[in-house]
Every structure is written in structure tokens, then in C-alpha cells.
C-alpha positions in Angstrom: 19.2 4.0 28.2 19.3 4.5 24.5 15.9 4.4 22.7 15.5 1.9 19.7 13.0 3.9 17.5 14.7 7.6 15.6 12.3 10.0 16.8 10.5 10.7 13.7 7.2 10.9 11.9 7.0 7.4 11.0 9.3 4.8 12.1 7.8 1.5 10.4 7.2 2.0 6.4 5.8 -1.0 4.1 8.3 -1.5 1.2 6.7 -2.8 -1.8 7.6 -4.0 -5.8 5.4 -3.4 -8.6 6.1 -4.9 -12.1 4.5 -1.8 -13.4 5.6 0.6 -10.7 4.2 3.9 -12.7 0.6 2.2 -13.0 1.2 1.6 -9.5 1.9 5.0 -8.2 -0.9 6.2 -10.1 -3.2 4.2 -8.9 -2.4 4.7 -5.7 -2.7 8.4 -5.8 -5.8 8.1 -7.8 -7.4 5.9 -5.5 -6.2 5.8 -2.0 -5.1 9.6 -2.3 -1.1 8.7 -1.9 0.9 11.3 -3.1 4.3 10.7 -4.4 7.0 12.3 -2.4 10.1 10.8 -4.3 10.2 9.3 -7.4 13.2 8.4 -9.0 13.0 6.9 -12.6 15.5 4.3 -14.4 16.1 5.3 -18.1 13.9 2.5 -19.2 11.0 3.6 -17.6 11.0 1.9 -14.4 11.4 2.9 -11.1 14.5 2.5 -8.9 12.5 4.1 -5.9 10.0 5.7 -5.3 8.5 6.8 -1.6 4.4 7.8 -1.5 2.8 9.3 1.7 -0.3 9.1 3.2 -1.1 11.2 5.8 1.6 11.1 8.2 2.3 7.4 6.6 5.1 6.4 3.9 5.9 3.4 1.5 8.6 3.0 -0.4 8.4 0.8 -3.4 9.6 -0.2 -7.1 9.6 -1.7 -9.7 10.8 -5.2 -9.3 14.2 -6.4 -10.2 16.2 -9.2 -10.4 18.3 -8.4 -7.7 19.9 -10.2 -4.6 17.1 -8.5 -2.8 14.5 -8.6 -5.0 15.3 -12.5 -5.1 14.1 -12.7 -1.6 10.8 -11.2 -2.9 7.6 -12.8 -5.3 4.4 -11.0 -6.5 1.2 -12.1 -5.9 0.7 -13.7 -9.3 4.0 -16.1 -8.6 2.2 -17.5 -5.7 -1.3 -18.0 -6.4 -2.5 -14.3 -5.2 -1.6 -15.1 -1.9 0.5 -12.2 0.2 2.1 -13.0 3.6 2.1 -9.2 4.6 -0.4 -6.2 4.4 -1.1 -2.6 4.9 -4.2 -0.8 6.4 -5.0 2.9 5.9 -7.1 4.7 8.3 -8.8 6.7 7.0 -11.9 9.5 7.8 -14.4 8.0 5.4 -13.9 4.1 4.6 -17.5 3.9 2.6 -16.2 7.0 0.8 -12.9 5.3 0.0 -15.0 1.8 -0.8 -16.8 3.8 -3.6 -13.7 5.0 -4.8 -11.8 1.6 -4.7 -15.0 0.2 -6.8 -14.7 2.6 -9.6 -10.8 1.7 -9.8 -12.2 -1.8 -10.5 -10.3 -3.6 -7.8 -11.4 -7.0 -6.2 -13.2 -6.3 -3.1 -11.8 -9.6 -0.7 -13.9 -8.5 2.4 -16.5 -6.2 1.7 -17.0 -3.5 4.0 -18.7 -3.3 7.5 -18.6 -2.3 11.2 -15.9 -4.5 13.2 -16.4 -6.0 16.5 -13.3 -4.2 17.6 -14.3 -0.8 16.4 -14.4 0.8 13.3 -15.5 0.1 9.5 -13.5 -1.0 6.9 -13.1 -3.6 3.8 -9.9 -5.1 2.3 -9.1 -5.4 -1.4 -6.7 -6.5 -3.8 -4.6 -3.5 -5.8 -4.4 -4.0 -9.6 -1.1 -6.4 -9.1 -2.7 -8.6 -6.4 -1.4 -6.6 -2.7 -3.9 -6.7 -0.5 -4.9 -3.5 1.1 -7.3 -3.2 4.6 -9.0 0.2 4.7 -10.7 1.4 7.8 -11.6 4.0 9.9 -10.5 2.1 13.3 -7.5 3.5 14.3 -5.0 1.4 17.0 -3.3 4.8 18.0 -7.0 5.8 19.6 
């Protein structure tokens, strides 16, 4: 019997759009401690792709376009902040991260604590509205 998943390092990977996709990488390195693997520029200063990792994590995002794709897509600020989808990061340290997310200046939504299930962790809002949980529980454990 064939196996769905590739065997690789990471088989699911959050794609994401940015109207200012170089703020966003930055801030994401800057903050979270992504690092950007690939990024591949358009001559007018956006980005047609870019993929950041995170440990032994990935996303891939850009900068959005008006595509049939990106179409299928709206930013928080089209939709009243909302978000129908969202990333967690474990991490080692989430108060350590929490300070750091504080001095980017980003909306804490839930502010941090110990969960019933295990773990501590908070969720935020990046500069363009995504919503980010960060947390030392980890479901592979």
C-alpha cells in the first residue's frame, strides 16, 4: 500500500500573502526568529515567493496579487480582522517570545498563560492582522 505523505521534513506548510511581503519577512525573522530560506523578488519590489523556516517548520508566502489564486484569498483588513486559519509555533521559551512580540508592538489577542491541556502560550495579531498562537505545548509529545 502506497503512503499518502512524501517522506520529508515537513509535509503540511501554511501559505500566506502579505501586502507588504518584505516588512513581513522581516518581521518575522526579527520577532519569531524565522529565517528566510528563499526569497525571490519581482522587479517592483514585491515578492513572488518566498519560503521562511522555523525550526524544522516552513511557510511559504507573498506578496498578494491579483491573481486567479490570489482571488480566492482576502487579508484581514478586507474582512474585519477576522482569519479563518492559523499557525502555532512551539517554541522553548513562550514568555521569552511574549516579551519579544511586545516590543514588535503587536496586538496581544490572548495574553499568555498555562493551558489546561499543557503548556503556555498567548496568540497575537502580526503587523497585517494574521493571527499567530505561540506556545511551548507541543502535540508531537
Amino acid at each position: 500500500m502506497t503512503s499518502i505523505p512524501k517522506q520529508t521534513l515537513c509535509n503540511v506548510v501554511p501559505c500566506m500573502r502579505y501586502r507588504d511581503a518584505p516588512a513581513a519577512i522581516k518581521w518575522l525573522g526579527d520577532t519569531f526568529g524565522f529565517e528566510a530560506q528563499l526569497v525571490v523578488p519581482n522587479d517592483d519590489g514585491t515578492i513572488a515567493h518566498a519560503q521562511l523556516v522555523f525550526g524544522n517548520g516552513v511557510i511559504m508566502l507573498s506578496s498578494v496579487f491579483d491573481t486567479e489564486f490570489g482571488r480566492l484569498m482576502k487579508q484581514p483588513a478586507e474582512v474585519g480582522h477576522f482569519v479563518t486559519q492559523s499557525t502555532y509555533l512551539v517554541v522553548n521559551d513562550a514568555d521569552h517570545v511574549y516579551g519579544r512580540v511586545l516590543e514588535a508592538g503587536a496586538d496581544i489577542v490572548l495574553d499568555i498563560k498555562d493551558e489546561d491541556y499543557g503548556g503556555r502560550g498567548f496568540t497575537c495579531r502580526d503587523p497585517e492582522g494574521h493571527i499567530w498562537s505561540v506556545g511551548t505545548y507541543d502535540p508531537q509529545q
